[in-house]
C-alpha positions as CSV (number, residue, x, y, z in Angstrom):
1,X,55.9,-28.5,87.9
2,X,52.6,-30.5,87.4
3,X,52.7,-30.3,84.0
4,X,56.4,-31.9,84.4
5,X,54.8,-34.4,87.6
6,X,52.4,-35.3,84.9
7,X,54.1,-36.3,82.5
8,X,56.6,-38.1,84.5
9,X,53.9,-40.5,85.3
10,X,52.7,-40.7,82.3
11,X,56.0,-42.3,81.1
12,X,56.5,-44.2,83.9
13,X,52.8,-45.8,83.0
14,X,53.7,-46.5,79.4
15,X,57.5,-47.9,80.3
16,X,56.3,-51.4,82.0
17,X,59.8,-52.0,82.8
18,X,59.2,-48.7,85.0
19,X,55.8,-49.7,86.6
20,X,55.6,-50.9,89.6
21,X,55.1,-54.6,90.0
22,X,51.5,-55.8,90.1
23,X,49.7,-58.9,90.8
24,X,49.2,-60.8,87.9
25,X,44.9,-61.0,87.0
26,X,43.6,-64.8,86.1
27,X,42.8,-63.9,82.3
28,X,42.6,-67.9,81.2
29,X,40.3,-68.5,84.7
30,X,37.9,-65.8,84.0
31,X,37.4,-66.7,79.8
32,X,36.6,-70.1,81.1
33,X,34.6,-68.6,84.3
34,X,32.7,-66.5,81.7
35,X,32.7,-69.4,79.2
36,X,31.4,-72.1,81.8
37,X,28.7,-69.6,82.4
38,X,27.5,-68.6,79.3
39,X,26.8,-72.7,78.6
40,X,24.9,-73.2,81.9
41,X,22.7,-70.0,80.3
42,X,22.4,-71.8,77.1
43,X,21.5,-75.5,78.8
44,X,18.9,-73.5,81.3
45,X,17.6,-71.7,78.5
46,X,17.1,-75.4,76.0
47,X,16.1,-77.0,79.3
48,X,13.1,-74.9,79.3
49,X,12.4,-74.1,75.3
50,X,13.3,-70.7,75.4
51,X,15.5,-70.1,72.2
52,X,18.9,-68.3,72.3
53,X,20.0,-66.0,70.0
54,X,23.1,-68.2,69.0
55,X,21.0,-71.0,67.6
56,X,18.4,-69.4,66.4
57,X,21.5,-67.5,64.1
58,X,23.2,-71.0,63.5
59,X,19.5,-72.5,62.5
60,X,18.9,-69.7,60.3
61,X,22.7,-70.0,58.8
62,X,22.0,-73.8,57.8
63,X,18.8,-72.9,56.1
64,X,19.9,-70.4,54.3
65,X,22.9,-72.6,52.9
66,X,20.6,-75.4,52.4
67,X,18.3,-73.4,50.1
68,X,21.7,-72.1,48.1
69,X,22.6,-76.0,47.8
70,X,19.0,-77.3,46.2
71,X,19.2,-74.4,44.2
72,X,22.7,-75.2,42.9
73,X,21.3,-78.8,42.3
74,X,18.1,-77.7,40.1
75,X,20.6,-75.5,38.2
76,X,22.5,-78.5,37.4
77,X,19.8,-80.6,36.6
78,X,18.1,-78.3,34.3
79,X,21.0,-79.1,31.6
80,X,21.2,-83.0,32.4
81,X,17.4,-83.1,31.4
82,X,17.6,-81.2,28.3
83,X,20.6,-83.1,27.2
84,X,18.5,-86.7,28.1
85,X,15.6,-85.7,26.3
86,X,17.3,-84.4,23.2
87,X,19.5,-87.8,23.1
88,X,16.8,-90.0,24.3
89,X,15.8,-91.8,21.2
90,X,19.5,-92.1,20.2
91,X,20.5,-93.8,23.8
92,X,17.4,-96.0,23.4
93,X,18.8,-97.2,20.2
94,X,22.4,-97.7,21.6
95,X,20.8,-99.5,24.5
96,X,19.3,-101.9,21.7
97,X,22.5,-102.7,20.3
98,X,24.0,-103.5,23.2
99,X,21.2,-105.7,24.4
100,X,21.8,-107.5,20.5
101,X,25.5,-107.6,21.1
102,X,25.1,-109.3,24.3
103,X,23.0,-111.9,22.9
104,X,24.9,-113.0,20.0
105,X,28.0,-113.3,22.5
106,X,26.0,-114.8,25.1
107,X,24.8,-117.4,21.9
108,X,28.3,-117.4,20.6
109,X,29.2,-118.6,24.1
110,X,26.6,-121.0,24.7
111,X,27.5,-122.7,21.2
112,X,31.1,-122.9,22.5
113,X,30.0,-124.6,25.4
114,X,27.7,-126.9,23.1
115,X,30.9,-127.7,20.6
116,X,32.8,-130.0,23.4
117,X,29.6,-131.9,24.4
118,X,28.7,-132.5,21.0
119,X,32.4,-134.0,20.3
120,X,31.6,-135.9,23.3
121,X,28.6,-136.8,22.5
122,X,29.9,-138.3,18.9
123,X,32.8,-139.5,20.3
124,X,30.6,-141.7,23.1
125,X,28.8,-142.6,20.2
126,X,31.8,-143.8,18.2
127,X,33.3,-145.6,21.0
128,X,29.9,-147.4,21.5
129,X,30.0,-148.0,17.5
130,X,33.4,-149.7,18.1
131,X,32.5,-151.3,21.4
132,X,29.9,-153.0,18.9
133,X,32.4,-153.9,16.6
134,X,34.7,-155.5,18.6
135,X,32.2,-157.4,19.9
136,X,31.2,-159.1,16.9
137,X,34.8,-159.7,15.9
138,X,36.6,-160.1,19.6
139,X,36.1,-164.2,19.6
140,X,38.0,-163.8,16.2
141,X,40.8,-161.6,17.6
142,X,40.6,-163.6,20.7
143,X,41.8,-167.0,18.4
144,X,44.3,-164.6,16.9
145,X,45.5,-163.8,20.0
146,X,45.7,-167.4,21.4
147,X,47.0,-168.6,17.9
148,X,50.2,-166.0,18.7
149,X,50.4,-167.4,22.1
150,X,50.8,-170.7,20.9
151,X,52.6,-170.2,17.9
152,X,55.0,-167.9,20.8
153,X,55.4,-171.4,22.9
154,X,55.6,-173.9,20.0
155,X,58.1,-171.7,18.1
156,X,61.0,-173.6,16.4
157,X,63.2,-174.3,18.9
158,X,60.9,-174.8,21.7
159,X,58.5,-178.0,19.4
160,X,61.6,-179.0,18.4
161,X,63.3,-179.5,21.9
162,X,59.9,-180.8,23.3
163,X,60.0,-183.2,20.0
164,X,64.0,-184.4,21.2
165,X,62.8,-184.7,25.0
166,X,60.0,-186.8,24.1
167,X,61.7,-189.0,21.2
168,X,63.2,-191.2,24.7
169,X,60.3,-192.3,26.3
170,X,58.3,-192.6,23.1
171,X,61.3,-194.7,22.1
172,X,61.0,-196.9,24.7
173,X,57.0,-196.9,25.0
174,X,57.3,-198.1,21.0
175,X,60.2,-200.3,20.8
176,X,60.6,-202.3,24.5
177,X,56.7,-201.3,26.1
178,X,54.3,-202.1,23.3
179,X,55.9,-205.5,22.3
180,X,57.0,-206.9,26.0
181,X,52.8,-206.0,26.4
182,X,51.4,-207.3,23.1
183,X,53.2,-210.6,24.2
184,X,52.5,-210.6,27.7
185,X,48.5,-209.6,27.0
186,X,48.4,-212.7,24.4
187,X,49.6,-214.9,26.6
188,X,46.9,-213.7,29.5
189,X,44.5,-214.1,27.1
190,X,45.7,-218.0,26.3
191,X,45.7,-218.5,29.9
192,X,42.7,-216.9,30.8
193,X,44.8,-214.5,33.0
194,X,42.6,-212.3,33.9
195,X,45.0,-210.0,36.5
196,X,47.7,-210.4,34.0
197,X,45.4,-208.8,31.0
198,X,44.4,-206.0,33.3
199,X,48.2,-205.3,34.6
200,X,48.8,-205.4,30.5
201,X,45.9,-202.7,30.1
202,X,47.6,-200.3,32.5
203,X,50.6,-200.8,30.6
204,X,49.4,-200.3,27.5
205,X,47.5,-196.9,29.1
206,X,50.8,-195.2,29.8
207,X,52.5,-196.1,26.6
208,X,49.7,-195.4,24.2
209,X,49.7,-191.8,25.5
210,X,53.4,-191.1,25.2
211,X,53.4,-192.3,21.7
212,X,50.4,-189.5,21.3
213,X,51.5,-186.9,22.8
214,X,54.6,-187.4,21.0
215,X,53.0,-188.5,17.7
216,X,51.1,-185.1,17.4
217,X,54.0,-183.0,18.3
218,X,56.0,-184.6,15.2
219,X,52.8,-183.9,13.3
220,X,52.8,-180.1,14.3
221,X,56.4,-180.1,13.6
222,X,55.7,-181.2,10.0
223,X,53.1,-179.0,9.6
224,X,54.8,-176.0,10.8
225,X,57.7,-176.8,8.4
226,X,55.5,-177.5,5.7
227,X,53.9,-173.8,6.1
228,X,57.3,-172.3,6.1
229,X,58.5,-173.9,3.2
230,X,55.2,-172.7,1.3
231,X,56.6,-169.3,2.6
232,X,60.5,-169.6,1.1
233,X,60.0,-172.0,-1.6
234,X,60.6,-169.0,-4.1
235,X,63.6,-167.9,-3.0
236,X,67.4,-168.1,-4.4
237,X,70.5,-168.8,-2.5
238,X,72.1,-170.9,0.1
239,X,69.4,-170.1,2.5
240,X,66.4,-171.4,-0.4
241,X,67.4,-175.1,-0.5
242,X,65.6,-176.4,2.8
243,X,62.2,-174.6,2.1
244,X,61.9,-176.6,-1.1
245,X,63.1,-179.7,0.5
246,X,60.5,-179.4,3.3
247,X,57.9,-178.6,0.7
248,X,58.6,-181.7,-1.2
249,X,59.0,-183.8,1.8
250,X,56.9,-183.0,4.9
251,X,53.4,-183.5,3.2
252,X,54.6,-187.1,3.1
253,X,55.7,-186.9,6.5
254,X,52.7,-185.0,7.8
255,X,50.9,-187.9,6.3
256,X,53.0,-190.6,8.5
257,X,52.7,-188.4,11.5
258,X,49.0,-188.2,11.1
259,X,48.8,-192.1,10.7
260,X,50.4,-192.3,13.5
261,X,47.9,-190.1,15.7
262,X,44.9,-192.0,14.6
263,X,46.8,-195.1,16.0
264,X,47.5,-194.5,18.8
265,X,43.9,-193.1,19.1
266,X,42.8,-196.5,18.9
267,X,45.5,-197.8,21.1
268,X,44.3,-195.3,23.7
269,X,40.8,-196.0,23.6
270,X,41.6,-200.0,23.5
271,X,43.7,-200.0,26.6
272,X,40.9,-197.4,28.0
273,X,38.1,-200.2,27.3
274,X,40.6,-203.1,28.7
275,X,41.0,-200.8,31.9
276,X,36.8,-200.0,32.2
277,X,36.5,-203.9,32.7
278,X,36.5,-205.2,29.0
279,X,39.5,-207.6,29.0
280,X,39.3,-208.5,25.4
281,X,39.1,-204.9,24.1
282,X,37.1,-203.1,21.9
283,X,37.5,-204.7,17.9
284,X,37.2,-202.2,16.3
285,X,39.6,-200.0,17.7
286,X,42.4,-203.0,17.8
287,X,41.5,-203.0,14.0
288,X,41.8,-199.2,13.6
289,X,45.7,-199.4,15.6
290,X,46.3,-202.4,13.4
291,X,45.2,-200.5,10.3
292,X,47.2,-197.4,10.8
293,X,50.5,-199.3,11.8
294,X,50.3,-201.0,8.6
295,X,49.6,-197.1,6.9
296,X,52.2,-195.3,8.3
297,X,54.8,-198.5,8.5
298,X,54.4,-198.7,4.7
299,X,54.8,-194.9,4.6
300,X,58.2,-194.8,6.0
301,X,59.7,-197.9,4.0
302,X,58.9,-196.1,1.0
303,X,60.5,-193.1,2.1
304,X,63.4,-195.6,3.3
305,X,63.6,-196.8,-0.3
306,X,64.0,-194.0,-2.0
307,X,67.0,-192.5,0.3
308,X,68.7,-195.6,-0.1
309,X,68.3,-195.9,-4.1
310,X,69.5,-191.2,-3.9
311,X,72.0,-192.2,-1.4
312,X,73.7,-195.3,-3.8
313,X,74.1,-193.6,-6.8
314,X,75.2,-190.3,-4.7
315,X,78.1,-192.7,-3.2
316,X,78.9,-193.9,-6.6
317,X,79.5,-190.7,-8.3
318,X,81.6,-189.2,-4.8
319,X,83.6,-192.6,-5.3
320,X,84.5,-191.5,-9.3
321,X,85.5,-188.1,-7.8
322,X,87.4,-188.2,-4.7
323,X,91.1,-189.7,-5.0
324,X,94.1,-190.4,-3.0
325,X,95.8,-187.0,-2.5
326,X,99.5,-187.4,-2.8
327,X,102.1,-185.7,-0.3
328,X,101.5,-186.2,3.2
329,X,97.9,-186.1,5.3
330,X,96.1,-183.3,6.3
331,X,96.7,-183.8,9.6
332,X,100.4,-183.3,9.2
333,X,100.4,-180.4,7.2
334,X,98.4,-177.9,10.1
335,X,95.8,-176.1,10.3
336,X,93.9,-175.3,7.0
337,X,94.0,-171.4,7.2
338,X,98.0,-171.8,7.7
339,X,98.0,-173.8,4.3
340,X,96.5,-171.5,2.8
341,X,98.4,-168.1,4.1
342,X,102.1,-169.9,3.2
343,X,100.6,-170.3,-0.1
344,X,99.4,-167.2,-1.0
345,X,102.6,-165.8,0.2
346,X,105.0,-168.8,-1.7
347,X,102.3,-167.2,-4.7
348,X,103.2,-163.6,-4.5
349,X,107.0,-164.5,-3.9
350,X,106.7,-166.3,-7.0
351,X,104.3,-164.0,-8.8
352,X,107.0,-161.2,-7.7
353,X,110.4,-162.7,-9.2
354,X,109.0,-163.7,-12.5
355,X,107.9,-159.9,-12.8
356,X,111.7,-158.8,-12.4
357,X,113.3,-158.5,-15.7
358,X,116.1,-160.6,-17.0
359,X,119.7,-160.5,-16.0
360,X,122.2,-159.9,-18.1
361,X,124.9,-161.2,-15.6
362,X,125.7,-164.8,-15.3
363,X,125.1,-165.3,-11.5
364,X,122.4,-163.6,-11.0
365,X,120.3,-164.7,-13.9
366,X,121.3,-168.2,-12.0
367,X,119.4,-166.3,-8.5
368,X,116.7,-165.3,-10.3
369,X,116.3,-168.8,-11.6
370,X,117.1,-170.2,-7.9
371,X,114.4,-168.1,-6.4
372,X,111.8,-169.2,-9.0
373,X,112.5,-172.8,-8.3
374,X,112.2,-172.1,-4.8
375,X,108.4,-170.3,-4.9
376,X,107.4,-172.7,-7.4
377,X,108.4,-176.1,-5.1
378,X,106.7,-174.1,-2.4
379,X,103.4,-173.6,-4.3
380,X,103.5,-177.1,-5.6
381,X,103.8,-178.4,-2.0
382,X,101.3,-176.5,-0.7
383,X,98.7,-177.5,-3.6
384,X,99.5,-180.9,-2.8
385,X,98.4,-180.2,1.1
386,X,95.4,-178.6,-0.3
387,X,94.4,-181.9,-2.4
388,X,94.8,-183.7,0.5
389,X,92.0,-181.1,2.5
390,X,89.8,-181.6,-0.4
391,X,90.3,-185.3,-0.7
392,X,89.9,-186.1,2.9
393,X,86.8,-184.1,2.9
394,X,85.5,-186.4,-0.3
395,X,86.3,-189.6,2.0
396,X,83.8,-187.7,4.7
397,X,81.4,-187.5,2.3
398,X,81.8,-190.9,0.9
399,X,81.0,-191.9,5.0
400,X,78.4,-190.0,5.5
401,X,76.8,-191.3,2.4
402,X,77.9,-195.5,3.7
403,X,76.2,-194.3,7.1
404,X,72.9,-193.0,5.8
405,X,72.6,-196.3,3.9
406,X,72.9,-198.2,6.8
407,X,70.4,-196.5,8.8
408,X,68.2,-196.2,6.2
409,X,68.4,-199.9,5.3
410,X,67.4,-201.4,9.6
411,X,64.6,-198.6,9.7
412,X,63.2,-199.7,6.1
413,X,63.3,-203.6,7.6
414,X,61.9,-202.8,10.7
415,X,59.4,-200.8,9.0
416,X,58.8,-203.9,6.9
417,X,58.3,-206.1,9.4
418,X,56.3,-203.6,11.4
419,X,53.6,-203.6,8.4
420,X,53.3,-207.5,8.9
421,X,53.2,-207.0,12.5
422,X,49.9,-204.6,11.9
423,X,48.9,-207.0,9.1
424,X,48.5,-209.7,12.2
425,X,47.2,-207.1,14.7
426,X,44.2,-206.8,12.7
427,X,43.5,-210.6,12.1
428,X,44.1,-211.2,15.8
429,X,41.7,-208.8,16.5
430,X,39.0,-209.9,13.9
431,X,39.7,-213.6,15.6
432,X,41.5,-214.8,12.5
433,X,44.8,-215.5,13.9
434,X,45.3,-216.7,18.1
435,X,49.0,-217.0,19.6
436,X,51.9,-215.2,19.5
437,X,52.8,-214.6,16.2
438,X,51.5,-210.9,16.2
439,X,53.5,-209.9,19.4
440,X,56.1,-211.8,17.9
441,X,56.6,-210.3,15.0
442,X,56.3,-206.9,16.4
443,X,58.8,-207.6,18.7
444,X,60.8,-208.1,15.6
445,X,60.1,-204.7,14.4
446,X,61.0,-203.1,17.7
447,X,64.4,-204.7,17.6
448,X,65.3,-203.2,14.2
449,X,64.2,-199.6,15.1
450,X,65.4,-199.8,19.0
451,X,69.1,-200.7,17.1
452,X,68.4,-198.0,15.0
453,X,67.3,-195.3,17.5
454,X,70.1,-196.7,19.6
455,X,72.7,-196.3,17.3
456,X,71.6,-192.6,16.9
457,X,71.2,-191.6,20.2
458,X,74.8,-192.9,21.2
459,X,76.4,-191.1,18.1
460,X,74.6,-187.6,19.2
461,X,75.4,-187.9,23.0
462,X,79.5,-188.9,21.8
463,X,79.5,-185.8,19.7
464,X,78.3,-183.7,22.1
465,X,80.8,-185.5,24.5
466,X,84.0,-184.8,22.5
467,X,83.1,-181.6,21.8
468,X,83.3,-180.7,25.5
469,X,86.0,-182.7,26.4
470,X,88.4,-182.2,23.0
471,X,87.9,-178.7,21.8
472,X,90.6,-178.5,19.8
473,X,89.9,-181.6,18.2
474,X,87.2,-180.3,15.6
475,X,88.0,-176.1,16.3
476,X,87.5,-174.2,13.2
477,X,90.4,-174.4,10.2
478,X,89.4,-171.3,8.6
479,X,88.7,-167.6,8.9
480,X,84.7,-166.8,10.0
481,X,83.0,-164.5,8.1
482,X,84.2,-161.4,9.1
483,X,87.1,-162.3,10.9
484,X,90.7,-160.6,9.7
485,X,93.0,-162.8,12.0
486,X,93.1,-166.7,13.1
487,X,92.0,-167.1,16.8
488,X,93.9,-168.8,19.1
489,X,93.3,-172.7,19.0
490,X,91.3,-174.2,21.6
491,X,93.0,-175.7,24.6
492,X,93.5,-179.2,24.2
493,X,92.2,-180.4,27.7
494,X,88.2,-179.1,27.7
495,X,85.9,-180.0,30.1
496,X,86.4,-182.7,32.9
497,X,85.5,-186.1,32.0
498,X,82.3,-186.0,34.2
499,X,81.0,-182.9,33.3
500,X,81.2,-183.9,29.6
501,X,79.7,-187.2,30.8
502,X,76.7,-184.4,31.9
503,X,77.0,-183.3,28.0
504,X,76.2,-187.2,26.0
505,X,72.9,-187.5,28.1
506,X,71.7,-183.3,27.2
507,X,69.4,-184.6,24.3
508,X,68.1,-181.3,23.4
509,X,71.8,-180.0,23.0
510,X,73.3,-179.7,19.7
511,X,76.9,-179.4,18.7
512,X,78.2,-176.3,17.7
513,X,81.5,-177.1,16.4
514,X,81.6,-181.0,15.7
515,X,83.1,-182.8,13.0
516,X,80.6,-182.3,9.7
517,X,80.9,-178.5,10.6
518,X,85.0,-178.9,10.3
519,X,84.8,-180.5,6.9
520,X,81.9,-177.9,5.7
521,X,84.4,-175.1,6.4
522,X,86.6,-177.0,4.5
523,X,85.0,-177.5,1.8
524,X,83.6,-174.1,1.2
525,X,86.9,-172.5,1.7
526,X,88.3,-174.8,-1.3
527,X,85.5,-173.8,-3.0
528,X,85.0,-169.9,-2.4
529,X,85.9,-167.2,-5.0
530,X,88.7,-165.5,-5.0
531,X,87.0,-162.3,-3.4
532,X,86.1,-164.3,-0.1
533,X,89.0,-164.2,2.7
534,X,89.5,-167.7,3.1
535,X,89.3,-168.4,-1.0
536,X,91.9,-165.6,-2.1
537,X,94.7,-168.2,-2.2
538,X,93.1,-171.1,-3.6
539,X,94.6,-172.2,-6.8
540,X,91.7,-173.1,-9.7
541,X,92.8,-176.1,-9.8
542,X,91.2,-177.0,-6.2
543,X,88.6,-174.3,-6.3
544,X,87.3,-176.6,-9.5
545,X,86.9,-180.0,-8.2
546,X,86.0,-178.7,-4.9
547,X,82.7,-176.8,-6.8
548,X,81.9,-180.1,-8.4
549,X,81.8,-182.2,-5.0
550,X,79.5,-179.6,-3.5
551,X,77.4,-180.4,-6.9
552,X,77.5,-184.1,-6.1
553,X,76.5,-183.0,-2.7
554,X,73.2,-181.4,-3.7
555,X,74.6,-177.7,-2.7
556,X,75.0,-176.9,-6.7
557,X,73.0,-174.6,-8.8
558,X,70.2,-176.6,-10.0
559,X,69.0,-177.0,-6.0
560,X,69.2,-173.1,-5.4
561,X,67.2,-172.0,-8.8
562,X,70.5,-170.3,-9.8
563,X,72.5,-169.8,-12.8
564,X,76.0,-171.5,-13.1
565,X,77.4,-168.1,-13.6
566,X,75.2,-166.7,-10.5
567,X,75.7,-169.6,-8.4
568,X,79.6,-169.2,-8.3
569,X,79.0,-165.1,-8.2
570,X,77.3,-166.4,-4.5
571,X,80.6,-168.6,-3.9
572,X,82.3,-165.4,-4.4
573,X,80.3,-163.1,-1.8
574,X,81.8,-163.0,1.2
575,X,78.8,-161.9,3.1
576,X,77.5,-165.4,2.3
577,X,80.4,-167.3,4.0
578,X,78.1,-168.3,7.1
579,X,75.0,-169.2,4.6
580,X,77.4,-171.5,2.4
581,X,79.0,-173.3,5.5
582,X,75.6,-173.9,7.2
583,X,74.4,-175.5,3.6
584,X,76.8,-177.6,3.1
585,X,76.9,-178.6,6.7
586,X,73.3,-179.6,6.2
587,X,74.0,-181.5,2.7
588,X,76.8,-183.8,4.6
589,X,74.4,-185.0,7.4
590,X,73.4,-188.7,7.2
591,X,70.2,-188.5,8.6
């Protein structure tokens, strides 16, 4: 019964589903109640120096693993030092290479670093070497350079419009200004004037200088073309002709022009002493204006002379050549380039029936011979139109040539008188000779060459006027070079009649397509080979006498330094069509 009481509570104690609830016991506030004490213990106890047994086992613990850790480290230092000393002297050697590597990179740097300065360096020095240079020669590049500039301003076209602009007031200072005040001066001086001399000085001021400005432009002109003929003069060809001319003729020219500038000098300096107060002028300048008048006056006659005696015998031969065409006149039978077309077509026509073989049959061996007739009355009339081309280009020529004589003739006698005129200048000035006669005579002079340089100026300034108002009048009558079809013609009505007023006074305006550029186009056509466009039709016997006028015409073989044979093998390029027309268009000028 106890033993079974017993054991009954013994298994109710062990089942803690069975035991009888208890009140739970604080186990977290008593560890921390005990914990909490135990550090107030410790804090008392370091508060007052009296070691624990807690940190007297951590102090010992930390020792004890701090002697395990220095002897770890002398075991591992024992091998490191055997293995330095044993490599020791090897290392030390290694170290030295380095050290040598190091400087021969740190030198082959540094010389790296030297290379650009020293290019520098020579480079500064070359520059300065060339700064030198230039400085010896940089007044000569400085002429060059102002040479070009000049040469750039005076080029051809420029000198020569300055040289057209300028021939009108020169014109008038030499042929109306210098007599009118030679005359009035004289007859101040007679009358002991003395207001009257003066108002002649100023006069003489203004006109002296045009004639020198304009004077030394000719001269530069000369000069210029003289140089460039010097240049071409060996040439062949179309183009060859006027370098040889100008070589032949400006040094003569240049010697006129320079006559010229050394009188007017004088004149200058005269009418500069006459102004200063000196009425009666300085002597020996009058003497030096006289002198040089009579230099270059005789100059130009002689020039005159010979063009005139040329010119004569070149009319006479033209005269032999050129004949009345027969048929009808050029005018009526069209346009050149249509003359020629219908002919080379009547040709082929022609050309093509006699190639057909013979008929048998009655009638139409009699169509065969109709059609021949036909072609061949066709060709014939159309050779006889081309006769009347070329022989209406001869009577051009034969003008041109009556013209040039003409001109040619007033300037060489008002050249002629001029010389007489200087003649007196000088004597007047020396005293010798007192009264009019110098002025008068001078004014005598100026009234051939005014004519003259009237006569000129009116025939420009009409050119230029029809060419603007008729267009069609002069348009081209062949193919350009070049060209496979016939433009259109010009309208007849051009240019109103007051703008082509506006055109005769544009003196610096040259015609494009005037009359001496219609017959040159002419001619050459009538002349060119076979192989040329506008020569393909022409029969040889136009082509022929068409070759011998442009012989009379200086535009032959003798003036181009060619061969007969290679003269007409240039007639027969057609890439020379523009260089032949421009030739011949020179060779029919009258000037």
């Amino acid at each position: 019964m106890l033993d079974r009481s017993h054991e009954t509570q013994t298994r109710r104690a062990a089942d803690p589903a069975r035991r009888r609830p208890q009140r739970p016991q604080p186990a977290l506030a008593s560890l921390q109640a005990r914990a909490g004490n135990r550090a107030v213990t410790a804090a008392i106890q370091r508060a007052s120096g009296v070691p624990t047994g807690e940190a007297e086992a951590a102090t010992a613990e930390r020792r004890r693993r701090a002697e395990l850790a220095a002897a770890a480290a002398e075991r591992r230092r024992q091998p490191r030092a055997e293995e330095a000393e044993a490599a020791g002297p090897r290392e030390e050697g290694t170290a030295a290479e380095e050290r040598r590597r190091r400087a021969e990179l740190a030198a082959a740097a540094a010389e790296k670093r030297r290379e650009p300065e020293a290019a520098v360096a020579e480079a500064a020095a070359e520059g300065r070497q060339r700064s030198g240079t230039r400085g010896l020669f940089g007044a000569r590049d400085r002429l060059k350079e102002a040479t070009g500039k000049l040469t750039q301003i005076l080029g051809t076209s420029k000198a020569d419009k300055s040289k057209k602009v300028l021939d009108v007031p020169d014109t008038m200072a030499t042929r109306v200004n210098g007599p009118t005040e030679g005359g009035v001066r004289s007859h101040g001086l007679a009358t002991s004037n003395a207001g009257q001399v003066q108002d002649t000085a100023i006069q003489g001021q203004v006109g002296s200088g045009i004639n020198l400005v304009t004077d030394s432009l000719g001269l530069f002109n000369d000069l210029r073309a003289l140089a460039a003929g010097f240049k071409g003069r060996n040439a062949t060809g179309p183009a060859s002709h006027k370098p040889r001319k100008d070589v032949n003729g400006k040094p003569l020219g240049a010697a006129q022009n320079t006559a010229m500038v050394v009188g007017d000098v004088g004149s200058v300096g005269n009418a500069a002493a006459r102004n200063a107060g000196r009425l009666e002028g300085v002597t020996a300048l009058a003497e030096m204006s006289g002198g040089a008048t009579v230099v270059f006056s005789v100059l130009i006659a002689t020039r005159d002379a010979a063009a005139i005696w040329k010119t004569y015998h070149k009319d006479r031969t033209l005269k032999g050549m050129v004949q009345e065409a027969p048929g009808e006149s050029p005018e009526a039978a069209g346009r050149l380039q249509e003359v020629l077309d219908r002919l080379g077509q009547a040709q082929a026509g022609l050309d093509r029936v006699k190639a057909l073989p013979p008929r048998r049959l009655l009638q139409l061996a009699a169509a065969r011979e109709e059609d021949m007739a036909k072609f061949a009355r066709q060709v014939n009339g159309f050779t006889n139109q081309l006769h009347a081309h070329l022989a209406e280009v001869g009577r051009y020529a034969r003008h041109k040539q009556h013209t040039k004589v003409g001109k040619r003739i007033a300037n060489l006698g008002g050249n002629s008188v001029r010389t007489a005129g200087g003649g007196l200048a000088i004597a007047a000035a020396a005293g010798a000779v007192s009264g009019p006669a110098a002025p008068a005579v001078a004014g005598v002079a100026a009234a051939f060459l005014l004519g003259n340089a009237v006569y000129k100026g009116t025939r420009a300034g009409s050119n230029r006027y029809e060419e603007a108002r008729h267009p069609d009048r002069w348009a081209r009558p062949t193919l350009a070079q070049d060209e496979t079809r016939m433009p259109e013609a010009p309208p007849a009505d051009g240019a109103r009649r007051g703008d082509a007023l506006k055109e005769f006074f544009k003196v610096t305006k040259s015609v494009k397509q005037g009359k001496r550029h219609f017959m040159a186009q002419k001619l050459y056509a009538l002349a060119a080979g076979p192989d040329v466009p506008v020569g393909k039709s022409v029969p040889a016997e136009i082509r022929t006498p068409a070759r011998a006028l442009l012989v009379v015409l200086k535009a032959g073989p003798v003036q181009h330094r060619l061969s007969q044979q290679e003269w007409e093998e240039s007639l027969n390029k057609p890439e020379l069509q523009s260089a032949w027309e421009k030739e011949i268009t020179n060779q029919l000028s009258s000037a």
